[in-house]
C-alpha positions as CSV (number, residue, x, y, z in Angstrom):
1,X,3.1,15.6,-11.1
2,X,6.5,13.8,-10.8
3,X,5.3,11.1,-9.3
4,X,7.5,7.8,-6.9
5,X,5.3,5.0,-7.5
6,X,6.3,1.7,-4.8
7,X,6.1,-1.8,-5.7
8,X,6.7,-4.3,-3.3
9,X,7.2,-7.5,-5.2
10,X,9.2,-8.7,-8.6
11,X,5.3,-9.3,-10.1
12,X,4.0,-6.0,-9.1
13,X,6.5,-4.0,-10.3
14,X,6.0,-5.9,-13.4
15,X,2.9,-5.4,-13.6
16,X,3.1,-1.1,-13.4
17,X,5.8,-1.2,-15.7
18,X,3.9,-2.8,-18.3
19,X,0.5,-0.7,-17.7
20,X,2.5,2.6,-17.1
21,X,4.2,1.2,-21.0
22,X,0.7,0.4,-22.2
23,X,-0.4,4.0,-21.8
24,X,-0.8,6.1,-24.8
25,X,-1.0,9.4,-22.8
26,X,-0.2,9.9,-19.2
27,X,-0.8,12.7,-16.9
28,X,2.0,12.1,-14.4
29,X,5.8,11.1,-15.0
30,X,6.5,8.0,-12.9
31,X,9.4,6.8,-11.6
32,X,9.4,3.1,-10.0
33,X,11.2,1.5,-7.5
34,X,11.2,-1.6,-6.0
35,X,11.4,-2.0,-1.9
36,X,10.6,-6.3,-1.6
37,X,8.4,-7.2,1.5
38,X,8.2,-5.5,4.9
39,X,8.5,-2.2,6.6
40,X,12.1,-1.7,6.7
41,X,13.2,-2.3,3.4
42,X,9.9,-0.4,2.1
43,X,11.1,2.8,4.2
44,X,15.1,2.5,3.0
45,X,13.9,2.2,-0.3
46,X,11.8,4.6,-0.4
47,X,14.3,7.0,1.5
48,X,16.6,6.7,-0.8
49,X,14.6,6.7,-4.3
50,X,13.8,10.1,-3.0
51,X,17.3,11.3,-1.8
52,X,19.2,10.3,-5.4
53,X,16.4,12.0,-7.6
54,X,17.2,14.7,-9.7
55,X,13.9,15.9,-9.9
56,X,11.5,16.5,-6.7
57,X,8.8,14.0,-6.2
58,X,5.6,15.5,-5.7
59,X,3.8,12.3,-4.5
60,X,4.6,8.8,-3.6
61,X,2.4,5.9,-4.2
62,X,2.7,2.8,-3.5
63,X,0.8,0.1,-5.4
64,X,-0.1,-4.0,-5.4
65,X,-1.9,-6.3,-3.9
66,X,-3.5,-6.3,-0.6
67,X,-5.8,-8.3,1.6
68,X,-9.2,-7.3,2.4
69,X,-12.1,-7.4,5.2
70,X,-15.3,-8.8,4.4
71,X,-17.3,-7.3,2.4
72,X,-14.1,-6.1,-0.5
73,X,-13.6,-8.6,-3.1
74,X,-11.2,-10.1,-5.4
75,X,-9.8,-7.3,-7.8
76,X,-11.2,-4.7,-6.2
77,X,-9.6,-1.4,-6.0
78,X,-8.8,0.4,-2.9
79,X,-7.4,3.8,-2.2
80,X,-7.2,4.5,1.6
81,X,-7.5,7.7,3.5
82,X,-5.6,6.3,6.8
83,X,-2.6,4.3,7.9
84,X,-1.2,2.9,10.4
85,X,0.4,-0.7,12.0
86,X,-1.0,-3.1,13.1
87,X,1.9,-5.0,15.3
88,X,3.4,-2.4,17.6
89,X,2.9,-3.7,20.8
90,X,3.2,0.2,22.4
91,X,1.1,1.6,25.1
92,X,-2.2,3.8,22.8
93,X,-0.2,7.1,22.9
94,X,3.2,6.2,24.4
95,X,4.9,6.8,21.2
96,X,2.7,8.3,18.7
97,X,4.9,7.9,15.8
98,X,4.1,3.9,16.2
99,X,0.4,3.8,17.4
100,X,-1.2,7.2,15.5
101,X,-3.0,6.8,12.5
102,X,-1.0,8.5,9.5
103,X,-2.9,10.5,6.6
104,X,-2.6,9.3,3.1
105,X,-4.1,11.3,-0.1
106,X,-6.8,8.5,-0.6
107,X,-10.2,8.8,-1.9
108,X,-12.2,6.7,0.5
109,X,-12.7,6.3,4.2
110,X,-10.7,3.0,4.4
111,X,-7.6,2.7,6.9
112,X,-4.6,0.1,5.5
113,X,-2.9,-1.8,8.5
114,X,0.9,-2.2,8.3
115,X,2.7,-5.2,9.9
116,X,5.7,-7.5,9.0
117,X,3.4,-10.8,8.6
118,X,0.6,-12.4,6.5
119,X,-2.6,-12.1,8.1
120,X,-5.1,-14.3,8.4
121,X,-9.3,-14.7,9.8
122,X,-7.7,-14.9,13.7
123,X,-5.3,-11.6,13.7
124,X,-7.8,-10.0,11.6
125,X,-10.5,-10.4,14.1
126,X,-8.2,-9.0,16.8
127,X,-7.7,-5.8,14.4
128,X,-10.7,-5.4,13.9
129,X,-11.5,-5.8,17.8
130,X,-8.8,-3.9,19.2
131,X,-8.9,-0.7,17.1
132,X,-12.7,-0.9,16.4
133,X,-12.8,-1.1,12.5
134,X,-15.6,-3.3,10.4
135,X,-13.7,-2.2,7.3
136,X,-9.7,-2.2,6.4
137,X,-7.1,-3.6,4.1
138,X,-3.9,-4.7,4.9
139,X,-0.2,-4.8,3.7
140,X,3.8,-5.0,5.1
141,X,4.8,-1.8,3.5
142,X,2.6,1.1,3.0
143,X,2.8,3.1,7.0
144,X,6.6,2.4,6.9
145,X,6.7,4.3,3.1
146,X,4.5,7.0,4.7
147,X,6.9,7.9,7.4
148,X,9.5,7.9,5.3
149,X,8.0,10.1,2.9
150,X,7.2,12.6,5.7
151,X,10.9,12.8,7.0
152,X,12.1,13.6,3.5
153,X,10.2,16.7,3.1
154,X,6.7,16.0,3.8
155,X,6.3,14.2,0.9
156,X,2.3,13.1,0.3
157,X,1.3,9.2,-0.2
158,X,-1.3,7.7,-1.6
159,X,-1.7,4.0,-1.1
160,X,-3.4,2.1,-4.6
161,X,-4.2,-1.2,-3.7
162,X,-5.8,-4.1,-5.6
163,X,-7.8,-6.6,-3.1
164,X,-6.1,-10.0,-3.7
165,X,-7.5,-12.2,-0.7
166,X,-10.4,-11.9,1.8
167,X,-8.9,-14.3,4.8
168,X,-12.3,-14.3,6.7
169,X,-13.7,-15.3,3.5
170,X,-11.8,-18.5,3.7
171,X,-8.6,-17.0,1.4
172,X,-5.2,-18.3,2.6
173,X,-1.6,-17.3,1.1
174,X,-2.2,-19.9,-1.7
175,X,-5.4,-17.7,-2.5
176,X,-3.5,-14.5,-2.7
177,X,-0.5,-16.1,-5.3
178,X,-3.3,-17.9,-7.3
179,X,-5.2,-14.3,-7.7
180,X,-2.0,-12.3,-8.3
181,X,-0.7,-14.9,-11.0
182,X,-4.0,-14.2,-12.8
183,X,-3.8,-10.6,-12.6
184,X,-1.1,-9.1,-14.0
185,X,-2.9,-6.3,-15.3
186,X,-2.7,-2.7,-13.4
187,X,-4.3,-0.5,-15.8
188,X,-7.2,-0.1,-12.8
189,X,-4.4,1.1,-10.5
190,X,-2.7,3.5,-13.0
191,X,-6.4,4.6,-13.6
192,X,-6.5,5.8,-10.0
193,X,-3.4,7.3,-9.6
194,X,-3.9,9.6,-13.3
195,X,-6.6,11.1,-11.3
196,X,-4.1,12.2,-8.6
């Protein structure tokens, strides 16, 4: 497969470059593209990644580091089934493109929350409360790069997270930079996405 992979941040896109490079055989061809932090840059990005590419993408993934619920842990990999945000303040239903879930081509029966802001123990609480999840992970990016995806052609995405932070677990955004500054190695998350 011809295969978009996302990176959000200078570090992560590091980081795929160098395991992608560290490959002695791959599957896939991969192209990579950084979007920086937050829906709408994710979604332009990604847009237009797709729109100058000679060759068709046949997935789009988008990779790095998330936060966690309790009960993931630090380095843990995560490939959600399910997307959708977490900070549209919209009526259940008024504008489904907002507040419906959005399918990904994970392997487990995890949903990833989008929203444009760190969270922490209190907003994940009220998550967790108002859409009635024990379970989740969390990021600024993936739900935007999904609907993007599906307005250029119905593109799938698969979502490869590694867990960086567990903010009920006490984590904090120090936390998160202290775990991602010791590891830079995404041979797990390649891993994943070679079985794609």
């Amino acid at each position: 497969m011809n295969i978009l992979v996302i990176t959000p941040t200078d570090r992560e896109y590091a980081n795929m470059k160098a395991a992608i490079a560290g490959k002695s055989e791959l599957r896939h061809t991969y192209t990579l593209a950084q979007c920086g932090v937050g829906k709408a840059a994710a979604a332009a990005v990604t847009a237009s990644a797709i729109a100058k590419s000679e060759q068709p993408f046949n997935m789009v993934v988008v990779i790095g580091f998330a936060a966690g619920t309790l009960g993931f842990h630090q380095g843990e990999i995560v490939s959600p089934c399910e997307a959708r945000y977490h900070d549209c303040d919209v009526p259940e239903g008024f504008i489904p493109e907002l507040t419906n879930p959005f399918s990904l081509a994970g392997e487990e029966d995890i949903t990833v929350f989008t929203g444009d802001s760190f969270v922490n123990a209190d907003s994940i609480a009220a998550i967790k409360q108002r859409f009635g999840v024990e379970r989740a992970i969390f990021d600024m990016e993936i739900t935007a790069v999904r609907i993007a995806a599906e307005l250029c052609g119905g593109i799938p995405v698969a979502a490869v997270k590694m867990i960086s932070d567990v903010p009920e677990d006490g984590h904090t955004e120090h936390s998160y930079d202290a775990f991602a500054d010791s590891h830079p190695d995404f041979t797990p998350i390649l891993d994943v996405i070679e079985r794609f």
